[in-house]
C-alpha positions in Angstrom: 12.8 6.6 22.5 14.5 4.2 20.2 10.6 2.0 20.2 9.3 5.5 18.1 12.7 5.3 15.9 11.7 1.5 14.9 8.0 1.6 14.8 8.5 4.5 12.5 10.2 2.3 10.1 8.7 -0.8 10.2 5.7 1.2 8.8 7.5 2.3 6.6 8.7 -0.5 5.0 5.1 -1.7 5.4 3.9 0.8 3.4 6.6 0.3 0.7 5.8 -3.5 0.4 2.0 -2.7 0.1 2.8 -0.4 -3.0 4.8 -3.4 -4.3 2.1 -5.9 -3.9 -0.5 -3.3 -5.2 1.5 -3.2 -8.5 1.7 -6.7 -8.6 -2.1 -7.6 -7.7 -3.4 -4.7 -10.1 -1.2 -6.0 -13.3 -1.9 -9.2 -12.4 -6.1 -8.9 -12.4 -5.9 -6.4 -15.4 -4.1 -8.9 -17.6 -6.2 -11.8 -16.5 -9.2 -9.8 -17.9 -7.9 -8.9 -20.9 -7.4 -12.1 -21.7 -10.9 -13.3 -20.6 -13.4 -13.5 -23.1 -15.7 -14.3 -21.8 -16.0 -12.2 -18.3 -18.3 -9.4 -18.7 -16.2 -7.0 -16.8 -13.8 -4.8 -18.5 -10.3 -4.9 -18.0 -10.1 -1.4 -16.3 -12.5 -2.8 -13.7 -9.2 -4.0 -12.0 -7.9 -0.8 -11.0 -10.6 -0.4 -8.6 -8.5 -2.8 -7.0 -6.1 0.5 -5.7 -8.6 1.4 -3.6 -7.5 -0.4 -0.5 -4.0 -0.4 -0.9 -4.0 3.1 -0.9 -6.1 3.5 2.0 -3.8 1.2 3.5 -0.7 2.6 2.2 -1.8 6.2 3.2 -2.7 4.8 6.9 1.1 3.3 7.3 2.6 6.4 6.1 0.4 8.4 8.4 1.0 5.9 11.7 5.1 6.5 10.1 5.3 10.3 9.9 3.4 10.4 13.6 5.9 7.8 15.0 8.8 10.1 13.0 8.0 13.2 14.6 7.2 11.4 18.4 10.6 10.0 18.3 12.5 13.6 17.3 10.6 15.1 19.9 11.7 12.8 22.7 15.2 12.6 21.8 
């Protein structure tokens, strides 16, 4: 069904934007505490921050494959 073919990619694409905002958000936190002097929490702390993006960007390309492989098996 063409609904598997499009679900399949919009998570996808998801999952592409989330590792694009990850990159962002994670740069963007590290470098604010580097230049913090006065926060008490090391720089590296901010890679913690990868933690739910990759859950979340491991769930879309899960929901992606499984939509992948519905849609060759109904066509």
């Amino acid at each position: 069904m063409k609904r598997y073919k499009r679900l399949s990619q919009v998570f996808t694409v998801l999952a592409i934007l989330l590792s694009i905002v990850m990159c962002a958000d994670v740069s963007y936190h590290y470098f604010d505490l580097l230049a913090c002097n006065w926060c008490s929490a090391p720089a590296w702390v901010s890679f913690w921050l990868f933690i739910p993006y990759g859950i979340g960007i491991a769930i879309c390309a899960v929901l992606a494959r499984f939509f992948r492989k519905k849609h060759r098996k109904n066509a």
